[in-house]
C-alpha positions in Angstrom: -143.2 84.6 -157.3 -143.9 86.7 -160.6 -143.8 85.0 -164.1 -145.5 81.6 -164.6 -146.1 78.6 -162.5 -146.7 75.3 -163.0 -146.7 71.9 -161.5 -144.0 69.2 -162.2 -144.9 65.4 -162.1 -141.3 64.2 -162.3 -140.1 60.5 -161.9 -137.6 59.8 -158.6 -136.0 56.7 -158.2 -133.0 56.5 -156.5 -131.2 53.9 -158.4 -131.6 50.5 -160.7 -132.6 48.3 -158.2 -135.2 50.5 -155.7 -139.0 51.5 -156.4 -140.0 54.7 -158.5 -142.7 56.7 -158.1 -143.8 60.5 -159.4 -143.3 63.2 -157.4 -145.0 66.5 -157.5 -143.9 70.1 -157.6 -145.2 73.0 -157.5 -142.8 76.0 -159.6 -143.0 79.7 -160.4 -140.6 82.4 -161.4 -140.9 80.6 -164.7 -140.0 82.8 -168.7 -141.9 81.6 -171.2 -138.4 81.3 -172.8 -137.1 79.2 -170.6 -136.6 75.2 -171.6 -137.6 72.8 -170.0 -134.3 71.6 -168.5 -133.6 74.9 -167.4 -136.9 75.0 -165.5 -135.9 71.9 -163.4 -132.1 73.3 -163.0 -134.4 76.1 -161.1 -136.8 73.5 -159.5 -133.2 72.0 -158.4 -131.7 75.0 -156.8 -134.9 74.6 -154.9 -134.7 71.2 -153.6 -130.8 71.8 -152.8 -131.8 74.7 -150.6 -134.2 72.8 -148.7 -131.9 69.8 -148.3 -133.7 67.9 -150.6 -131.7 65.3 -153.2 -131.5 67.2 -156.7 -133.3 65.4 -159.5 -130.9 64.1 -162.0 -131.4 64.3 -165.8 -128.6 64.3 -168.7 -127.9 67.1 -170.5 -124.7 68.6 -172.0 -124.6 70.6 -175.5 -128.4 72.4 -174.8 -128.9 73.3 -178.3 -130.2 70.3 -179.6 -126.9 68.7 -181.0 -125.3 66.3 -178.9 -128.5 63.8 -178.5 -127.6 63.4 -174.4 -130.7 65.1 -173.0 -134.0 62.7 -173.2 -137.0 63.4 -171.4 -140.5 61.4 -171.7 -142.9 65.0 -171.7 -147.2 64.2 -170.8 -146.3 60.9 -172.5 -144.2 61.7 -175.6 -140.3 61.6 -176.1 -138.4 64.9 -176.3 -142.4 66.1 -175.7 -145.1 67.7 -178.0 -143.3 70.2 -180.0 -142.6 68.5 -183.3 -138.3 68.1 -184.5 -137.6 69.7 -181.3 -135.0 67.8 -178.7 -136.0 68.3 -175.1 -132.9 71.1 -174.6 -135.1 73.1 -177.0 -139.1 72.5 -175.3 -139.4 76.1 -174.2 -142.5 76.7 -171.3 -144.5 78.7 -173.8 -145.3 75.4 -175.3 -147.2 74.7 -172.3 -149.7 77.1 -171.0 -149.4 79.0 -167.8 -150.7 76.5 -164.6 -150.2 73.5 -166.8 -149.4 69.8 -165.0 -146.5 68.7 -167.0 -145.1 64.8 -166.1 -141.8 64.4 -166.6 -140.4 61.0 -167.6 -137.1 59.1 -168.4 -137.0 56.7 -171.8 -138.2 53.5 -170.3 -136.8 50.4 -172.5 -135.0 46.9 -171.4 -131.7 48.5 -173.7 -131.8 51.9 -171.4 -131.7 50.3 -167.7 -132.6 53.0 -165.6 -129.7 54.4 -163.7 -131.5 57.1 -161.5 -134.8 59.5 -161.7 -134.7 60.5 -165.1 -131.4 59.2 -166.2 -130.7 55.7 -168.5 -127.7 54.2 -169.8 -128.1 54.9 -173.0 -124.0 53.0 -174.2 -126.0 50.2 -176.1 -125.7 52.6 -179.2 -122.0 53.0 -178.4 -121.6 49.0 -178.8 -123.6 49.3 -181.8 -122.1 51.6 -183.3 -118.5 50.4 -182.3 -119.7 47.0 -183.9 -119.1 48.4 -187.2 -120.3 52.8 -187.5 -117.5 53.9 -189.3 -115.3 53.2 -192.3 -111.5 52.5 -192.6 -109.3 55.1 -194.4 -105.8 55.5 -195.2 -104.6 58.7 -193.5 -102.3 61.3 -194.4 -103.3 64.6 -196.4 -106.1 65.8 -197.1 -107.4 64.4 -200.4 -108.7 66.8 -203.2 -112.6 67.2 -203.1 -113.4 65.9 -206.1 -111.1 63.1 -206.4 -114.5 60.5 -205.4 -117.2 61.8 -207.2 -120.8 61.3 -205.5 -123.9 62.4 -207.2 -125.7 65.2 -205.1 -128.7 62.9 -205.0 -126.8 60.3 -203.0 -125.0 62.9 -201.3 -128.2 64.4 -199.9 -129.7 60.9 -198.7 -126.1 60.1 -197.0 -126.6 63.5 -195.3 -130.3 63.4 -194.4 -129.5 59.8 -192.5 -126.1 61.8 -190.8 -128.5 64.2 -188.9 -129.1 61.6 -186.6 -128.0 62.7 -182.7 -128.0 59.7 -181.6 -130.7 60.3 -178.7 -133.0 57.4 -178.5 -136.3 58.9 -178.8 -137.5 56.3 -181.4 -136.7 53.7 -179.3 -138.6 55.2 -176.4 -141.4 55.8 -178.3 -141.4 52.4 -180.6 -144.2 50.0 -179.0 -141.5 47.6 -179.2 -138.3 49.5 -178.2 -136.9 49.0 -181.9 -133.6 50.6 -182.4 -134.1 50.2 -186.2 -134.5 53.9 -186.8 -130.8 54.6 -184.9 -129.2 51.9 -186.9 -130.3 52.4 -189.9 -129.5 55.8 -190.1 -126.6 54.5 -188.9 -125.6 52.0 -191.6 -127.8 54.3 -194.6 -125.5 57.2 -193.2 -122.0 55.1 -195.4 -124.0 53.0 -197.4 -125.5 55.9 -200.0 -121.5 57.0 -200.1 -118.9 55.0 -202.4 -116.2 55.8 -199.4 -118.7 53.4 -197.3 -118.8 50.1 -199.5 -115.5 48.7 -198.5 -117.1 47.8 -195.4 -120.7 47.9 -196.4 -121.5 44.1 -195.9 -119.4 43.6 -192.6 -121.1 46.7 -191.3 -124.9 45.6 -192.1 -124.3 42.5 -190.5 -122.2 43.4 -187.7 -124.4 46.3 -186.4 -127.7 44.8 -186.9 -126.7 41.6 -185.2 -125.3 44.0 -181.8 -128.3 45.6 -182.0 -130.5 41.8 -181.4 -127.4 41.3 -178.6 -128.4 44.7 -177.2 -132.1 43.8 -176.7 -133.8 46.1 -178.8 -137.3 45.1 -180.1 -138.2 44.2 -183.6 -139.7 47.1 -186.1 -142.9 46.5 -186.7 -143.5 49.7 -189.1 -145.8 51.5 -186.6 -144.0 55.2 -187.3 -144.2 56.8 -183.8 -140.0 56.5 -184.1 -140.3 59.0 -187.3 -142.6 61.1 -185.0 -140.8 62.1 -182.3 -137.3 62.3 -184.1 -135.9 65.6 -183.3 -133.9 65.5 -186.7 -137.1 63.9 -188.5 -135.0 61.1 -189.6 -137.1 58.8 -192.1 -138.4 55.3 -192.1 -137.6 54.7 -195.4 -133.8 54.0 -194.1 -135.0 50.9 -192.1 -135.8 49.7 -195.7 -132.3 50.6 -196.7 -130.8 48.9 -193.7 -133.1 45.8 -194.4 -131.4 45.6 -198.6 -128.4 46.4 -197.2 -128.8 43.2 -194.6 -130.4 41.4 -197.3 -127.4 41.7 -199.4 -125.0 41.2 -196.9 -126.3 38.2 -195.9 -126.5 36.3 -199.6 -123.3 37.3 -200.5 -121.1 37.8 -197.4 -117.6 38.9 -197.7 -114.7 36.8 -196.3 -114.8 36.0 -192.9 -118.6 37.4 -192.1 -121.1 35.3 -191.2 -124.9 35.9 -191.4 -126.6 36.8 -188.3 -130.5 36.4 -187.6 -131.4 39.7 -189.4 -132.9 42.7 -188.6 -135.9 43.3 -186.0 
């Protein structure tokens, strides 16, 4: 085989319920410009020739958009390329001959489906439990008929980068969704379109979110790290005022929950 080779330490598990275990492969014919999900699309071809059960990952958009591909890379989610989603690791990040292991996001929330693959729908719930705001609809409304200082336009935007992937809760020691959430909730609650619901929201998400399983924050920063759209800690502070808020002074019919992780 020409171009690079390396070897592959991928996880295999046939489903939820049987025993996992790495397996290893050895791959050439490899571009340095090639990502790493295309690399085991090629290592599948292989196993299909032989007869051999395909791996399976998740993957859709592939250019670091849609948040469904989620790889554990030598230990770190999305792997060791900073603000990069796993669609986007290319092989010249690793060097020619390298052992790369190849895991799936291993938390209670994300039961494991098979090989690399988790079901990842506890964010769905979550953010079903209260992501959005309720508009009336018809035609569009003039631009600048709400009027929202660039500042808190900017913040509102920086938290809407999220993908929705999961890497900070794969990496958190304690399988925290508080980075996802937050953005989630920071996301409205920096826009005045978002304060009509802004108490039922904080509430109503952070509570699904204890429902869900997810760990408490305990401010470590590895969730920050391995973002792939570098979203900040400083919104699990917002999420925690807007909690805080929510909870002294709820709006008819809410109730207080136990409060954020």
């Amino acid at each position: 085989m020409s171009g690079r080779s390396y070897t592959l330490r991928v996880w295999r598990q046939k489903g939820p319920r049987q025993k996992g275990a790495l397996a290893e492969y050895k791959i050439g014919d490899i571009t340095p410009d090639m990502s790493i999900l295309e690399t085991l699309d090629l290592l599948n071809d292989q196993l299909t020739k032989s007869g051999d059960d395909p791996i399976a990952f998740d993957s859709d958009c592939r250019e670091g958009i849609c948040g469904t591909c989620g790889l554990v890379v030598d230990g770190v989610a999305h792997g060791p390329k900073l603000a990069t989603t796993t669609c986007e690791l290319r092989m010249r990040h690793f060097p020619n001959g390298a052992t790369i292991t190849i895991e799936p996001f291993r938390a209670a929330a994300f039961p494991m489906v098979k090989d690399l693959v988790v079901d990842r729908t506890a964010f769905d719930r979550i953010m079903q439990a209260g992501g959005y705001i309720s508009v009336n609809t018809g035609s569009a409304p003039e631009a600048n008929t709400i009027l929202v200082p660039k500042e808190q336009a900017d913040l509102a935007m920086d938290a809407a980068a999220c993908i929705g992937c999961g890497a900070c809760v794969a990496a958190c020691p304690n399988a925290s969704a508080s980075l996802f959430v937050s953005a989630k909730i920071a996301q409205f609650a920096f826009l005045p379109q978002g304060q009509g619901e802004a108490k039922r929201r904080a509430l109503n998400m952070i509570e699904r979110m204890d429902q869900e399983n997810f760990g408490a924050c305990s401010n470590h920063g590895e969730c920050e790290a391995v973002c792939p759209k570098e979203i900040s800690i400083s919104h699990i502070a917002k999420m925690r005022r807007e909690y805080l808020k929510a909870a002294l002074a709820p709006a008819p019919g809410d109730s207080a929950s136990s409060g954020p992780g």
